[in-house]
C-alpha positions as a printed Julia matrix, in Angstrom:
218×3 Matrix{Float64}:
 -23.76    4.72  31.5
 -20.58    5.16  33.07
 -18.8     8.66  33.21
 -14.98    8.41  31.57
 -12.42   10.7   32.17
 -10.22   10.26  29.42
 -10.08    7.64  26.0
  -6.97    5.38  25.13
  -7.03    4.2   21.9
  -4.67    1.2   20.42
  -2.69    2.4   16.9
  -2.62   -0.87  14.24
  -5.9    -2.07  13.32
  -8.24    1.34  15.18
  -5.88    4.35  14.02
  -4.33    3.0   10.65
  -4.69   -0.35   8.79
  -2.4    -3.06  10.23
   1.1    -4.41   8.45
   0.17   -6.96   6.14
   1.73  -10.83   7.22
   3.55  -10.72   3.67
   5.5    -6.99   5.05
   6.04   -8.76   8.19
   7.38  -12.51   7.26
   9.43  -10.18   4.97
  11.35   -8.2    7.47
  11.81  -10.71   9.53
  13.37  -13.02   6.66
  15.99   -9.75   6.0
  16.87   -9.16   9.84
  17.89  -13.29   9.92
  19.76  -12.34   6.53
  21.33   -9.37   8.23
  22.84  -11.69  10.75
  24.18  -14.48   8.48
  20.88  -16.81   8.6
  20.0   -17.48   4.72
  17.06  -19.9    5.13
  15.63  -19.46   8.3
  13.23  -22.23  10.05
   9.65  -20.77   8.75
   8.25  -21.62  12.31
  11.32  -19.19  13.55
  10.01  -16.75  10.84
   6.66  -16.78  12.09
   7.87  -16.61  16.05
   9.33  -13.67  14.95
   6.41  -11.63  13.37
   4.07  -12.22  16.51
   3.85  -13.22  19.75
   7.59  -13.73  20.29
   8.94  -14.22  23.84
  12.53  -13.29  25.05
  12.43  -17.13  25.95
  11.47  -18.29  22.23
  13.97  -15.5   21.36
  16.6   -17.45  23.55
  15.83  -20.89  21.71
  16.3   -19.42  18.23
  19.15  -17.8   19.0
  20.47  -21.1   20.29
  19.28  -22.86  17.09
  21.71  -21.01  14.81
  24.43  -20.34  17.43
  23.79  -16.18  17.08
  23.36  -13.66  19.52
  19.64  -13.52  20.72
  19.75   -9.67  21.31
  21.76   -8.98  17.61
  19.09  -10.76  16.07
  16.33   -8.97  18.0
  18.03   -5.98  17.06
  18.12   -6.66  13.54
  14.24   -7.58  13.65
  12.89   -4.25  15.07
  15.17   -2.58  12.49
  13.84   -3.88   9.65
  10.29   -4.68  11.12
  10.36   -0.75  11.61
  11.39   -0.03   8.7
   9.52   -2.07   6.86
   6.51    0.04   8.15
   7.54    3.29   7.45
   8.36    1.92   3.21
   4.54    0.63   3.75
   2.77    3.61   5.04
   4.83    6.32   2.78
   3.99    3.69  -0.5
   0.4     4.44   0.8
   0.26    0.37   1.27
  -1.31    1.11   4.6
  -3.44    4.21   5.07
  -5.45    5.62   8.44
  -8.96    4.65   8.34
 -11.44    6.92   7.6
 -13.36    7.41  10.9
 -10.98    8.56  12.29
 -12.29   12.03  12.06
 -14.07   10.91  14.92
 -11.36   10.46  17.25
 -10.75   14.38  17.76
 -14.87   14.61  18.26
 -14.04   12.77  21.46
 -14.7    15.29  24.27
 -11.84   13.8   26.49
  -8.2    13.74  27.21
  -7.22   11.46  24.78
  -3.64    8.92  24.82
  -2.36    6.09  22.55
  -0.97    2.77  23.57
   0.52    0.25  21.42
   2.25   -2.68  21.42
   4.32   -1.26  18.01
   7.37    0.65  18.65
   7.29    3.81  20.28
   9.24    5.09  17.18
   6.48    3.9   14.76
   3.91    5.66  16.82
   5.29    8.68  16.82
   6.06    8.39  12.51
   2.33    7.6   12.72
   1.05   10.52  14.42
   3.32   12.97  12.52
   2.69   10.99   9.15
  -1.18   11.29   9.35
  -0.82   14.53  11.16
  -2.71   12.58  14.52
  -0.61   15.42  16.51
  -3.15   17.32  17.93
  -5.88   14.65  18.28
  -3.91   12.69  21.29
  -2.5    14.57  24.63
  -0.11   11.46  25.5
   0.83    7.92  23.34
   3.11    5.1   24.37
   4.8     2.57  22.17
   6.97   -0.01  23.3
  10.95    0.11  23.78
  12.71   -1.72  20.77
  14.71   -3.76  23.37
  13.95   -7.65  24.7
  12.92   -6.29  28.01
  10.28   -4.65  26.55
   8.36   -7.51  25.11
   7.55   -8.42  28.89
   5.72   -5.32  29.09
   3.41   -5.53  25.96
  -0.32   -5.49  26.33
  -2.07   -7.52  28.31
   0.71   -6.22  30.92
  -0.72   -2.61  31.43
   2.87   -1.04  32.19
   2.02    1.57  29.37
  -1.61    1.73  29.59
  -1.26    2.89  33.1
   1.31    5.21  32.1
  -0.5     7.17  29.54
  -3.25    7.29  31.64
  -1.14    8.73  34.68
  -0.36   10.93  31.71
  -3.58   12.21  31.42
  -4.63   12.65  35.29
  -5.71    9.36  36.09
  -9.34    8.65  36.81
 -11.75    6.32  34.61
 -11.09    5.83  31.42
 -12.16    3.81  27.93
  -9.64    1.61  26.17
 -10.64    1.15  22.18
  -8.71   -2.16  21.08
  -9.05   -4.39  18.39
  -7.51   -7.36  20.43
  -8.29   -9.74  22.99
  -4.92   -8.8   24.59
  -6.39   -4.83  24.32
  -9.39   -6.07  26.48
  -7.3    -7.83  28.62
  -5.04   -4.98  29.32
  -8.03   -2.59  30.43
  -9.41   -4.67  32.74
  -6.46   -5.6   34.43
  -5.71   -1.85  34.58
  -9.2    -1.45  35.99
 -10.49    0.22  32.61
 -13.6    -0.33  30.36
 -13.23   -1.35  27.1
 -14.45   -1.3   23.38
 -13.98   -4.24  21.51
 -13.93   -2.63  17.61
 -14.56   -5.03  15.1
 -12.8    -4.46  12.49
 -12.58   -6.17   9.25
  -9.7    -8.1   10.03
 -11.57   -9.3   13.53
 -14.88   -9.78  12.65
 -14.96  -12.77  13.26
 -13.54  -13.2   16.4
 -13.93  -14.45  19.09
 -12.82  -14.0   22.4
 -12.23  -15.53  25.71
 -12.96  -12.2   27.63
 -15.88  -10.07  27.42
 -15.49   -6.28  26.42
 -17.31   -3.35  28.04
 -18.93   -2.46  24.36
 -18.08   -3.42  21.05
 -18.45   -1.12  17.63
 -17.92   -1.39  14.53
 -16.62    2.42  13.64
 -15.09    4.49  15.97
 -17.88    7.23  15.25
 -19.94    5.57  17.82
 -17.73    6.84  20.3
 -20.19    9.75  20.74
 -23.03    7.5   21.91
 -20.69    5.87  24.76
 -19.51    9.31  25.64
């Protein structure tokens, strides 16, 4: 078995439980509010909460003759915010393995797709300080949704970070697997309850169900 010289882990859905689509679809629905758009499109909701691309972002912009990056704007705000109500309401929680995570006897980063703001409330909110020596969220700005995993802009960052070397990239995503190959990482592929089922177009290193069997792959 391979020898790894440090452990990324993705936040939402292997750190703490992931926003709920009714939190989401709800935030979104308030930033369109925010900038004069009473009943949005529900296919512009739902581009919105996931997957969006400054190009889609373009289009809807276009649709109700606003500003693409005020509405953007407005959507991080209250998709942040929306997070922070959810986590301190105790509506989303860390799971409990993750006792494990600070068992891990390597450098240890996180990378996320969420905002780099949100990671950090994480960490500090479920006191994750000392478990991780680097994490990465992305920019709330348009530019940065080019650079959301599977680019690996901030997986190879945090892993620069951490002295480079091999690593092991614990996702719960296809686009998490993607991202650590591309980088030139292995992978675990943790299933979740919210991706059992899945299944996916690109094979992981390992898969797990709990991150407490970390300790066999390390």
């Amino acid at each position: 078995m391979p020898s790894y010289d440090a452990v990324l882990f993705d936040s939402d859905g292997v750190l703490v439980e992931p926003p709920s689509a009714e939190t989401q679809t709800a935030a979104i629905q308030q930033a369109f509010q925010s900038v004069g758009v009473d009943d949005p499109d529900e296919g512009h909701v739902q581009d919105l909460t996931s997957g969006v691309t400054s190009e889609v972002l373009d289009d809807i912009g276009a649709a109700y003759d606003i500003d693409p990056v005020a509405l953007w704007n407005a959507r991080e705000h209250h998709d942040e915010q929306s997070q922070f109500e959810s986590f301190r309401a105790g509506n989303r929680d860390r799971y409990d393995d993750t006792a494990a995570v600070s068992e891990v006897p390597r450098p240890r980063g996180v990378v996320s797709n969420n905002h780099h703001s949100t990671i950090e409330f994480v960490l500090e909110f479920f006191e994750f300080g000392d478990d991780f020596d680097t994490y990465y969220g992305r920019e709330k700005t348009v530019e940065s949704l080019g650079l959301k995993k599977p680019n690996t802009h901030y997986v190879e960052r945090a892993l620069d970070d951490l002295g480079g070397g091999s690593a092991l990239y614990v996702g719960d995503s296809e686009s998490d697997v993607l991202a650590a190959h591309r980088a030139g990482l292995d992978s675990v592929f943790l299933r979740r309850p919210h991706c059992r089922s899945v299944d996916l177009s690109v094979d992981p290193t390992y898969e797990l169900e709990t991150l407490h069997g970390l300790a066999e792959l390390l």
